[in-house]
C-alpha positions in Angstrom: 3.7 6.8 31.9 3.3 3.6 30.1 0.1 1.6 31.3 0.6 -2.2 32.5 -0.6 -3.9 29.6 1.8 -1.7 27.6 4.7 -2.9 29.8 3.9 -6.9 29.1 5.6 -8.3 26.4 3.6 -9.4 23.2 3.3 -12.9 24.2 1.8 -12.0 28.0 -0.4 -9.2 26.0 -2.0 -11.9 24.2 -2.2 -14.8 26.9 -4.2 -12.3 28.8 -6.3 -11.3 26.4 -7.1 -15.1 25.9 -7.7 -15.6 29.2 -10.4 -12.6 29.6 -12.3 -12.5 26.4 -14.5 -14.9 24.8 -13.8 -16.0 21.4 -16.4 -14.6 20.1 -14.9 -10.9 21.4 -11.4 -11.7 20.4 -12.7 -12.7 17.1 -14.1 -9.4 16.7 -11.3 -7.8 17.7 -8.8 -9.6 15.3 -11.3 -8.9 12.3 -11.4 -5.3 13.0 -7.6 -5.4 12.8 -7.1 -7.8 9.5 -6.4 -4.6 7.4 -4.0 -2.7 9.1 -1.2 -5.3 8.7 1.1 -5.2 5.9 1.8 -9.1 6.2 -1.2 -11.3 6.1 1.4 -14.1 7.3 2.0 -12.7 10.6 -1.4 -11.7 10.9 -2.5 -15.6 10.5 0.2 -16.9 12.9 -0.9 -14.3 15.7 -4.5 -15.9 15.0 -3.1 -19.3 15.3 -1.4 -18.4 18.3 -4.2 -17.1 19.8 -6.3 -20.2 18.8 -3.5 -22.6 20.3 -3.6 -20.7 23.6 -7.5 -21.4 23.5 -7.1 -25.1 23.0 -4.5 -25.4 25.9 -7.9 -25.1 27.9 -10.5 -26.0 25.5 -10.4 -27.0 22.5 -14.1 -26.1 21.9 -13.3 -22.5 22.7 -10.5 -23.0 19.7 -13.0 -24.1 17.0 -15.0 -21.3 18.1 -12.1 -18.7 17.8 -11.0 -20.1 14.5 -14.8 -20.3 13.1 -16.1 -17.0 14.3 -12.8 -15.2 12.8 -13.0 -16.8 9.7 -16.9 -15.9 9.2 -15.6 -12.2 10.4 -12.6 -12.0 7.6 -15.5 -13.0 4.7 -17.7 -10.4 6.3 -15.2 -7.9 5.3 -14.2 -9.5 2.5 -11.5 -10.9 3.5 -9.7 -14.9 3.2 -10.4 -16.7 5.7 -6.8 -17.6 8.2 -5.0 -20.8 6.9 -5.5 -22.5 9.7 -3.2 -26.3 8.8 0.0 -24.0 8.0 3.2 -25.2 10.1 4.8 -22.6 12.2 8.2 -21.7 11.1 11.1 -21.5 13.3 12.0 -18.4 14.4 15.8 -19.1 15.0 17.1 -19.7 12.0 20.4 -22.2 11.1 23.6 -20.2 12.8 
């Protein structure tokens, strides 16, 4: 049986998780991750959505997300998220 968080769709998953961890743990988590996906692109626009989501509150607790991940992707030796990139529309011309 699939557990509640597993039901939500990826948007909610995140939301929540934005909503109960600091940045600072939800930097952490997204550094541990940085490796494990084959396209750095969509890993920077899930980081960007997860820093957007923190501004729609705070925009302090966005600077710390986006600061405190960066520092944790040149830990591991890893570029930093580019941050200033526009997001791309998802439906493309018909």
């Amino acid at each position: 049986m699939p557990s509640l968080s597993e039901t939500l769709p990826p948007e909610r998953r995140l939301a929540l998780a934005v909503r109960t961890r600091t940045p600072f743990q939800l930097a952490l988590a997204f550094a541990s991750f940085a490796g494990q996906f084959y396209d750095r692109c969509a890993f920077d626009a899930l980081a960007r959505r997860a820093s957007d989501l923190y501004a729609v509150d705070d925009g302090e607790r966005a600077c710390e997300f986006r600061a405190r991940l960066d520092r944790r992707l040149c830990d591991r030796h890893r570029e930093p998220v580019r941050w200033d990139v526009a997001p791309v529309a998802e439906d493309g011309p018909a």
